[in-house]
Structures are given as structure tokens and as C-alpha cells.
C-alpha positions as CSV (number, residue, x, y, z in Angstrom):
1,X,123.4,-123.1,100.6
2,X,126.5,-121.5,99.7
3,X,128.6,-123.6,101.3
4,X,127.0,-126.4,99.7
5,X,127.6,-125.6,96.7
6,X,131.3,-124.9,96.9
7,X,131.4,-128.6,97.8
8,X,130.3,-129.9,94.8
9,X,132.0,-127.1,92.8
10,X,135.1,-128.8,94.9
11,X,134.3,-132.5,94.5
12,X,133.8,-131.9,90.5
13,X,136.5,-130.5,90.5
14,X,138.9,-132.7,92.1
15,X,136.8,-135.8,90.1
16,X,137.6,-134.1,86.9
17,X,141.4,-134.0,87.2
18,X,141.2,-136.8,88.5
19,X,139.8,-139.4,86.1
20,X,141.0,-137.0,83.6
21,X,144.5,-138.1,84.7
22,X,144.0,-141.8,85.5
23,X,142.4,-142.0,81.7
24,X,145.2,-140.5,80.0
25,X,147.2,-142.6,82.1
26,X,145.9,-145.7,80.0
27,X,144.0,-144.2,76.8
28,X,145.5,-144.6,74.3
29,X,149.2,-144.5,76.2
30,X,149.4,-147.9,77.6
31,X,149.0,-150.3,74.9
32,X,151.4,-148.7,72.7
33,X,153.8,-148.7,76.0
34,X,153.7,-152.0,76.8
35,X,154.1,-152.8,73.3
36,X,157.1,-150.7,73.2
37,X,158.6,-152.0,75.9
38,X,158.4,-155.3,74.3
39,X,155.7,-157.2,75.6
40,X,152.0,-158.7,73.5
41,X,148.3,-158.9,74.7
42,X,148.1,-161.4,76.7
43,X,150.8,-159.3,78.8
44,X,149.1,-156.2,78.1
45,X,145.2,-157.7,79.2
46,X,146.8,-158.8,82.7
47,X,148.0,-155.3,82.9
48,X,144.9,-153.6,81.9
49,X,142.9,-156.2,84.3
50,X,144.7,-155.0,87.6
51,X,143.2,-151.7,88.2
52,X,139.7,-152.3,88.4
53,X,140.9,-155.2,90.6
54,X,142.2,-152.8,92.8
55,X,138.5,-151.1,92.9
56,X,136.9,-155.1,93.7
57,X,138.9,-155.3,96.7
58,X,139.5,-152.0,98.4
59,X,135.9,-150.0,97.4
60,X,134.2,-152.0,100.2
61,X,136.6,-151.4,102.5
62,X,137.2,-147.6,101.9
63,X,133.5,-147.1,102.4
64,X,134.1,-148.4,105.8
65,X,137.2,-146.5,106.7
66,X,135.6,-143.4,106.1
67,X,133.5,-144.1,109.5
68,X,136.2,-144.5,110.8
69,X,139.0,-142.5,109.6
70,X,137.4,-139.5,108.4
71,X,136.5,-138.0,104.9
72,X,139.3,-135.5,104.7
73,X,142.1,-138.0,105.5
74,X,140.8,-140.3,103.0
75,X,141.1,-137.3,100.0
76,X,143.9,-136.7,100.8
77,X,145.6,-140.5,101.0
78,X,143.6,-140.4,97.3
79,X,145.0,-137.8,96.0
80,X,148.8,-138.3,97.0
81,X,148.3,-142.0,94.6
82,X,147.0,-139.6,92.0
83,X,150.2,-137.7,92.1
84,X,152.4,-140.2,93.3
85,X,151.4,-143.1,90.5
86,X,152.1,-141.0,87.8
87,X,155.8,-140.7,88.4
88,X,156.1,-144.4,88.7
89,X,155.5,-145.3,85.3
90,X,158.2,-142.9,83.9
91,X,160.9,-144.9,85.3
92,X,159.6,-148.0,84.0
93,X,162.0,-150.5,81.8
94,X,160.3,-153.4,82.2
95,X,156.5,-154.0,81.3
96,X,155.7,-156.2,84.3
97,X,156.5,-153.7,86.8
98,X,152.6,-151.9,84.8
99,X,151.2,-154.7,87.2
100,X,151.8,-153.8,90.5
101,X,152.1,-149.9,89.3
102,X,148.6,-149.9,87.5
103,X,147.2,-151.7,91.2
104,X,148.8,-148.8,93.1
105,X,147.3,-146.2,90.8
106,X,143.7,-147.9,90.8
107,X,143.5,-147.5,94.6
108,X,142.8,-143.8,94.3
109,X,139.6,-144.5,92.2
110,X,138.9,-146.9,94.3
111,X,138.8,-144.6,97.4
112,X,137.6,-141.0,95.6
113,X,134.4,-143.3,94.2
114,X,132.4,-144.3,97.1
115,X,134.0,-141.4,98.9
116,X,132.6,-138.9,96.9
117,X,129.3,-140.1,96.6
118,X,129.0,-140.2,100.2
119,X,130.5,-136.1,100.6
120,X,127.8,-135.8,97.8
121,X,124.7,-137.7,100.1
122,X,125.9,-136.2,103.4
123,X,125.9,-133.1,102.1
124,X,122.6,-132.7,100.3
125,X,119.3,-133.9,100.7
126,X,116.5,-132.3,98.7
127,X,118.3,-132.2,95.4
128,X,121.4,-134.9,96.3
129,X,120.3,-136.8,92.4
130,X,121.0,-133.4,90.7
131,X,124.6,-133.2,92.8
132,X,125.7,-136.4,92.1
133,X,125.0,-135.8,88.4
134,X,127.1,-132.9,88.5
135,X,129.7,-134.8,90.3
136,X,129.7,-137.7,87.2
137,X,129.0,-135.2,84.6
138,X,132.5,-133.6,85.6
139,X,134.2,-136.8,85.4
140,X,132.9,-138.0,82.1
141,X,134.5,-134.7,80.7
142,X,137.9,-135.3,82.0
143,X,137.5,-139.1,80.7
144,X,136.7,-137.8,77.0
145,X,139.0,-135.3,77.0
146,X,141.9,-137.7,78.0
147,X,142.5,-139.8,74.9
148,X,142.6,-137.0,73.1
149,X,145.5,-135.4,75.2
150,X,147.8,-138.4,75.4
151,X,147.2,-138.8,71.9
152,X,148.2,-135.5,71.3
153,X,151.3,-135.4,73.3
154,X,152.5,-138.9,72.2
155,X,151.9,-137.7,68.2
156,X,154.2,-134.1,69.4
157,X,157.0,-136.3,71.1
158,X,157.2,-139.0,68.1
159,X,160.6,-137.1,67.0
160,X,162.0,-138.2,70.2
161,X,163.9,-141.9,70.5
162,X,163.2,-144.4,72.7
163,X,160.2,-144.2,75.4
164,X,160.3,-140.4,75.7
165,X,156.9,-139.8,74.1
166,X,155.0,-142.4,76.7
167,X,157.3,-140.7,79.3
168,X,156.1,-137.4,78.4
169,X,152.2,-138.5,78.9
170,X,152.8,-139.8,82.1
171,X,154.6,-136.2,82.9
172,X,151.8,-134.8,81.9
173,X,149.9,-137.2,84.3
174,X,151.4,-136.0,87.3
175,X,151.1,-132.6,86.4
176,X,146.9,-133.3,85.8
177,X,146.9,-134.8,89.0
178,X,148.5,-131.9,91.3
179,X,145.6,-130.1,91.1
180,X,143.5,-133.0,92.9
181,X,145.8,-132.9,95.6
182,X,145.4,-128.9,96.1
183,X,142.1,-129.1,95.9
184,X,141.6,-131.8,98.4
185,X,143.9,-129.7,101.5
186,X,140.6,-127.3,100.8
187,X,138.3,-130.0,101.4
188,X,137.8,-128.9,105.6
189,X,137.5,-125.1,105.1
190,X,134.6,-126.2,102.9
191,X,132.8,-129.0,105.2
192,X,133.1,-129.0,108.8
193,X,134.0,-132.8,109.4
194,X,132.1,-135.1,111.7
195,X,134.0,-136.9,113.9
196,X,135.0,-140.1,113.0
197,X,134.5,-143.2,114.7
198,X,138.5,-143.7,116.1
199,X,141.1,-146.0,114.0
200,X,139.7,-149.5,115.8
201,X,138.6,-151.0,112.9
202,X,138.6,-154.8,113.1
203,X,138.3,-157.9,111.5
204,X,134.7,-158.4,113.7
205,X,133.8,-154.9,112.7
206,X,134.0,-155.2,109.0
207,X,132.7,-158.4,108.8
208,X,129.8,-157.4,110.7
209,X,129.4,-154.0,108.1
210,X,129.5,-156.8,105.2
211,X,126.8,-159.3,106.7
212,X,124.8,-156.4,107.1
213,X,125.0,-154.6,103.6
214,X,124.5,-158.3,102.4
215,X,120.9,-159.5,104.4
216,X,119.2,-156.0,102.8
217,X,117.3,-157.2,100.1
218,X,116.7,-153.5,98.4
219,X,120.7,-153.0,98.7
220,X,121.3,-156.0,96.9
221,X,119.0,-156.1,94.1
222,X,120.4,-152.0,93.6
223,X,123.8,-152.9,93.6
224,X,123.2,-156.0,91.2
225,X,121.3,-153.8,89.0
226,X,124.5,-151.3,88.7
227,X,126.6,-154.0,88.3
228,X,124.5,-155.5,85.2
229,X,125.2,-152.3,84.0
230,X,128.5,-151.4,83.8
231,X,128.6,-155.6,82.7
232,X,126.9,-154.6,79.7
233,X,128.8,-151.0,79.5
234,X,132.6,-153.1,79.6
235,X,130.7,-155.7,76.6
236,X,129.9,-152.2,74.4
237,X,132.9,-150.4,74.8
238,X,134.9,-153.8,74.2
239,X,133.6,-155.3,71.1
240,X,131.4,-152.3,69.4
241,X,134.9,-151.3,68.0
242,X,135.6,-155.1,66.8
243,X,132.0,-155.4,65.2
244,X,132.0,-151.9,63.4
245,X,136.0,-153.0,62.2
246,X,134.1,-156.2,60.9
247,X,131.4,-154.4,59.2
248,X,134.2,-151.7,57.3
249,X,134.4,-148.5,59.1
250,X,137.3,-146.8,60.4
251,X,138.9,-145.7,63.2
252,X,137.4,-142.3,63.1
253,X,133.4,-143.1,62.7
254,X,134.0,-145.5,65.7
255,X,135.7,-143.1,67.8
256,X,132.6,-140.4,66.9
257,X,130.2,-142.8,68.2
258,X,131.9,-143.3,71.8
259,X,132.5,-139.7,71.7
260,X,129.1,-138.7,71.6
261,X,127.7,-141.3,73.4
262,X,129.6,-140.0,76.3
263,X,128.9,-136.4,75.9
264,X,125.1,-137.3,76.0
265,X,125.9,-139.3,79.5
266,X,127.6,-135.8,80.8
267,X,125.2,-133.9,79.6
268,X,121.8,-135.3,80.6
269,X,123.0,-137.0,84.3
270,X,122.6,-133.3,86.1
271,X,118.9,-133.5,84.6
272,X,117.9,-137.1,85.5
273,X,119.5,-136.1,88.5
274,X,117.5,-133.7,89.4
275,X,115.0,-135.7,87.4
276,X,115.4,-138.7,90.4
277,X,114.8,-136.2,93.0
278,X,111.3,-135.4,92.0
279,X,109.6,-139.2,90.8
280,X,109.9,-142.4,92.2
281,X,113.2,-143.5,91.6
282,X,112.3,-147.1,91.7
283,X,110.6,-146.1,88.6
284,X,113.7,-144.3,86.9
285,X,116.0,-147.4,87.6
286,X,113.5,-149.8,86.0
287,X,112.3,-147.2,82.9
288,X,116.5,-146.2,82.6
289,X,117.2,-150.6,82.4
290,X,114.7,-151.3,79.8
291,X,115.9,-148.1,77.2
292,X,119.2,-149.5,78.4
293,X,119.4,-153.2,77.7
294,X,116.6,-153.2,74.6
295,X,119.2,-150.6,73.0
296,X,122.2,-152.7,74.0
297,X,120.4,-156.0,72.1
298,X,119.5,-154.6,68.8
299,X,122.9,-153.5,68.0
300,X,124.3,-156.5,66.5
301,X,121.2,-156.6,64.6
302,X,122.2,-153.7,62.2
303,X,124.6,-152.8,59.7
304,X,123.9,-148.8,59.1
305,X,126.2,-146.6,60.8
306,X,124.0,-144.1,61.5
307,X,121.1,-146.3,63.0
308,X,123.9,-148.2,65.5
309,X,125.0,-144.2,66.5
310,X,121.2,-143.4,67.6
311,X,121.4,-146.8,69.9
312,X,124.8,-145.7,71.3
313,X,123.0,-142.6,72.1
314,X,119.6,-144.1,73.4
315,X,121.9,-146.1,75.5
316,X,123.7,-143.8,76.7
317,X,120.5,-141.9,77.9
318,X,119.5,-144.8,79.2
319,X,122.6,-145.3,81.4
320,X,122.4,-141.9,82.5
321,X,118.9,-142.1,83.4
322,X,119.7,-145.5,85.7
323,X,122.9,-145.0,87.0
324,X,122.3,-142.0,88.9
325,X,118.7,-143.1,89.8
326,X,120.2,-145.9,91.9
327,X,122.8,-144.0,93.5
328,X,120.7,-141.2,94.5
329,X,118.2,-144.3,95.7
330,X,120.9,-146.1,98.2
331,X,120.9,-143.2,101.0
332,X,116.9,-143.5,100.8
333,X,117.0,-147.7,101.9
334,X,119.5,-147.5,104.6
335,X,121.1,-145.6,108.0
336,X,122.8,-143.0,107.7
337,X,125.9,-144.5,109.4
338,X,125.9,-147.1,106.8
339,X,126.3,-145.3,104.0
340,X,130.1,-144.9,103.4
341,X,130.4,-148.8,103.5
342,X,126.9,-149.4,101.4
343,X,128.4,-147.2,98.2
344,X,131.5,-148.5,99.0
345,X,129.9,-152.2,98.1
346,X,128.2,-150.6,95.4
347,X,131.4,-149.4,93.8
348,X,133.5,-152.5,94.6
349,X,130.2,-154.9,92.4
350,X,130.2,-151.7,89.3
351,X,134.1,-152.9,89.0
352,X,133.5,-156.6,89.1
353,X,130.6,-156.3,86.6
354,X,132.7,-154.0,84.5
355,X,135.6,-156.1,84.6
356,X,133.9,-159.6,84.2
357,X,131.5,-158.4,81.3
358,X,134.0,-158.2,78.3
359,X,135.6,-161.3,80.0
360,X,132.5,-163.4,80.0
361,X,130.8,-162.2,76.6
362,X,134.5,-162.5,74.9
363,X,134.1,-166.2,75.2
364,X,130.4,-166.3,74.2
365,X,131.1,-164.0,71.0
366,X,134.3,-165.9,70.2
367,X,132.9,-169.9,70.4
368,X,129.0,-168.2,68.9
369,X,128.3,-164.9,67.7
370,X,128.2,-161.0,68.4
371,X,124.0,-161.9,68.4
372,X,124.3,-164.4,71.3
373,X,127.4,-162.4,73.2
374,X,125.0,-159.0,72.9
375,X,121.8,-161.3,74.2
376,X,123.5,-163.0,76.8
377,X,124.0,-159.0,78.0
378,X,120.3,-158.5,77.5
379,X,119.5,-161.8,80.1
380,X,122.1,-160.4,82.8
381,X,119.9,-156.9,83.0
382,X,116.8,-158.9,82.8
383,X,117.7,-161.1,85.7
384,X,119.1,-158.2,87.6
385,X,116.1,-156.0,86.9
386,X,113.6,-158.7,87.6
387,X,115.0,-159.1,91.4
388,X,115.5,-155.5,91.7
389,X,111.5,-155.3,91.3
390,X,110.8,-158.1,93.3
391,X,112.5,-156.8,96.0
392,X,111.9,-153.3,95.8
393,X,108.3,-152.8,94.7
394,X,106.8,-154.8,97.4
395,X,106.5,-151.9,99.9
396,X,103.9,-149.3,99.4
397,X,106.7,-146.7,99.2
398,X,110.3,-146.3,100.1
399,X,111.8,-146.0,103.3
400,X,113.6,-143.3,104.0
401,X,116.6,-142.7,105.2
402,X,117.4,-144.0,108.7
403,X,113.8,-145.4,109.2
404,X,114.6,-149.6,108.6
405,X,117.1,-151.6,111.2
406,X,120.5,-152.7,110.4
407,X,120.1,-156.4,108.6
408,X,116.9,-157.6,107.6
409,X,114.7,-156.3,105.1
410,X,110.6,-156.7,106.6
């Protein structure tokens, strides 16, 4: 038991300095950056659009690797970007080398997600809801603390000429990320590894992994349902700020209600964790979805501060009470040797909903309304939580672990 904890003692940590740096690494720095360094928005949104691209296209395959590779290897290859990316942005004179530098720095989120999560699920099994909300709990702190920092540092180097204030948060950067690198040489006197698989990983093998995530129903509808949500997540933390602008508040009453929005998240996901352990947690996704969306939709629907900040919150709680509900639930509906690649997939469809979302509902809110941009967010949840149900509520209970065949769902 001991030793079990120290490893999620070691993984929070490492996932708090890590998202901690990779925020500050963007909030609020990299606007004002690429503004400084002479480029608009439409350069700017193809910048900010290539690091969750990096997540769409490499989470899957991580999840895979770590079969084969290793865990430990993996850490470590994820926290040398985390140290390494910071650097490159200080040397930085033109605005279009962000693009390839923001892809190189989203690969280490993109291989500490599902590589966590499966540390987490390997390593626990009574209470592995409760560990996992730990784990995100730890990383939603680093995330709210980071805007704060880089705003703090860029407002103390202002005296400076030039880039040197932007330069000194991306210092700071590298010297937030060290400790992820550290922390992850500990990583194997913590966890005695399991052997991986060899490096043969082929074209037929990972094509194989993928047909197979993709004929299981219950995977499916799960990882559609987290994607729906961090759709709707990208569409809140988007264009709340624009509608609240529109309806006259400032800068600092908006900021307050992210703030505490995500401090509710952090604080309540080790209790639904641990919460998802004990009930059904079919149940908690589908409960979690409806506090979730029906929040979500009423928003545009008001015009008193103080009634949208008790939504942000209820959907917040709502979130919380979801997201790690269906992550705890993957290990449950598949075999074990699936499940680096199976949160892997579930990591690479949270990036393309959260990417697509703002996307999608910009267009809707730009050519019609904040009503129908919010709705159309309401219908993606409904459809997603409509198939999850169909799919997962027609068995008397859930499998566990191990006990269905690779591919097709009975």
C-alpha cells in the first residue's frame, strides 16, 4: 500500500509541473508574443490550433507504445520535451517558427495523458477512480496557477525592451519543467516495470490495436461521450468571455468565474473519484452528462452575473462527476493488455472534441446566435449520451476487466 501511494504522490506530482508549465507556456504569454513579434489572429489561431493537434495524432499511438516500449522510457522521452520545448521558444524571432515549436511541445501532453492514466489503472484497483482524481485534481492546480505566473513575470519584466518579458516566461518554463524530468528518473524505484512487449511495432500491429478499440461498442460510446465533453468544455471557455464582454462585465468578474469553476473541478474529482468506485459508473457518466449539458444550455439564457457563476459551478461539478466516471469505467470494459492503447484513443477523441468545439460553434454563433451555438452543444451531449446508453445499459452489469474478447461487443 505504501508503495502505491508514492506512485500517485509521484505521478501528481510530475502532472502538476507539468501542465503547470505547458499552461504558462501559452496563458496569457503567447498571444501577447505573437502579437509582439508582429503577427495578428488568424496567425496566432493556427498557432494555438497545433498543440492539441499534436495530442489527435500521437495519443493513440503512445497508448500503444507503452506495450511495447515500456512506461518508464515513455516518462522520460515526456519529460525531456517538457524541458527541452521551453528553451525553444526563447530564441524565437519569427512567429511562424510557434508552429512547429508549439507541435513539439504538445507531444509531451500527448504522451504523459494516456500514460498516466494507465500507471494510475495498473496500479490500483479497488479505489483506481479516487487515484485518478487525485492525479487531475493535481493538474488542474498547476493549470490555474499558471496564468497567474506568466502574468506576473511578464507585468515584473515590462521595464525591459524588446521580447525580454515573453523570454523570461518561457525561462521560467523550463525551469517548472525540470522538476518533471527528476521526478520521472524516480519513476522505477517506485514501480517495478513489467516487461514490455520488444520494439517490433508495425504498421499490421497498430492497425490491428485500432480495428480492435473501434468494433467495441462500450469503448466507443465512452470515448464519444468524453469527447462531447471537452466539445462543450472548448465552446465555454471560448465564448463565455465574449458573451459576458457583450453583456458589460470586465476582465476581472470573468476571470473569477473560470477561476472558481476550476477550483470546484480540483476539488470535488478525488470525491467522485472515489465516488465511481463504489456505484455504478454507468450511472455517474449519464447523472454527471445531464448536470453537465442542462447547465451548459441555460447560460445564454441569462444576464445576472451571479446566476451564470452558479452554472459555471454546477458545470463544473458536473464535469468532474463525468469525466473521471468514464475513465475509471474504460479498464472495467476491456483486457488488460489493451489498455495503454484504449486511453490512448480516449485521449487522442478529448483533443479532437476540444479542438473542434469552439471551431464548430464559432460559425454557428457568428452566422445565428450564442442561443443556437450553446444548443447545438446541448444536441452533441444528447446524441453522445443517448448511444453511450444504448450501448452500455444493455448488459445486466459490466464486465469486468479482462472478462470480454478482443473486437466484438456480444
Amino acid at each position: 500500500m505504501k508503495k502505491n501511494n508514492q506512485i500517485i504522490y509521484l505521478l501528481s506530482a510530475i502532472g502538476f509541473f507539468g501542465i503547470f508549465s505547458t499552461t504558462m507556456a501559452k496563458n496569457p504569454v503567447l498571444p501577447l508574443y505573437v502579437n509582439a513579434l508582429g503577427q495578428g489572429e488568424a496567425v496566432l489561431g493556427l498557432i494555438s490550433a497545433i498543440s492539441p493537434l499534436a495530442g489527435i495524432i500521437f495519443s493513440f499511438p503512445v497508448g500503444l507504445l507503452i506495450n511495447h516500449w515500456g512506461k518508464k522510457k515513455l516518462l522520460i522521452l515526456s519529460s525531456l520535451v517538457f524541458v527541452l520545448a521551453p528553451l525553444m521558444y526563447i530564441f524565437v524571432t519569427n512567429a511562424w517558427w510557434l508552429i512547429p515549436i508549439r507541435f513539439f511541445h504538445g507531444l509531451a501532453t500527448a504522451i504523459l495523458g494516456p500514460l498516466s492514466a494507465t500507471i494510475i489503472f495498473n496500479s490500483y484497483e479497488s479505489n483506481k477512480g479516487e487515484k485518478l482524481g487525485t492525479y487531475s485534481s493535481a493538474t488542474l492546480i498547476g493549470r490555474t496557477l499558471a496564468p497567474l505566473f506568466g502574468g506576473l513575470i511578464i507585468s515584473y519584466f515590462t521595464f525591459f525592451n524588446g521580447l525580454a518579458n515573453y523570454r523570461a516566461v518561457y525561462f521560467a518554463v523550463f525551469v517548472l519543467a525540470l522538476p518533471v524530468l527528476f521526478l520521472s528518473l524516480l519513476y522505477k524505484d517506485i514501480e517495478e516495470e513489467v516487461k514490455p512487449q520488444g520494439h517490433d511495432l508495425s504498421f499490421k500491429i497498430f492497425w490491428q490495436a485500432l480495428k480492435n478499440i473501434f468494433r467495441q461498442a462500450k469503448l466507443v460510446s465512452t470515448a464519444l461521450v468524453e469527447m462531447s465533453i471537452y466539445f462543450i468544455f472548448g465552446v465555454l471557455e471560448t465564448f463565455l468571455p465574449l458573451y459576458l464582454h457583450n453583456l458589460g462585465f470586465g476582465a476581472s468578474k470573468i476571470g473569477l468565474i473560470f477561476s472558481i469553476q476550476i477550483l470546484a473541478i480540483a476539488l470535488t474529482k478525488p470525491l467522485f473519484g472515489r465516488l465511481a468506485d463504489r456505484v455504478n459508473k454507468r450511472t455517474q457518466i449519464v447523472f454527471g452528462m445531464f448536470i453537465f449539458a442542462m447547465s451548459f444550455v441555460f447560460i445564454p439564457f441569462l444576464n445576472n452575473y451571479w446566476l451564470i457563476l452558479i452554472l459555471s459551478i454546477i458545470f463544473g461539478l458536473g464535469m468532474s462527476i463525468s469525466t473521471v466516471a468514464t475513465n475509471s469505467y474504460v479498464p472495467e470494459i476491456i483486457k488488460k493488455e489493451e489498455l495503454g492503447p484504449s486511453m490512448g484513443a480516449l485521449s487522442s477523441l478529448m483533443d479532437v472534441g476540444h479542438s473542434s468545439g469552439p471551431f464548430i460553434v464559432g460559425l454557428i454563433i457568428t452566422y445565428f446566435s450564442f442561443v443556437y451555438g450553446f444548443v447545438f452543444g446541448l444536441v452533441v451531449a444528447l446524441i453522445a449520451t443517448i448511444y453511450f446508453v444504448i450501448a452500455n445499459f444493455g448488459f445486466k452489469s459490466p464486465p469486468t476487466r479482462g472478462s470480454l474478447p478482443t473486437g466484438r461487443q456480444v
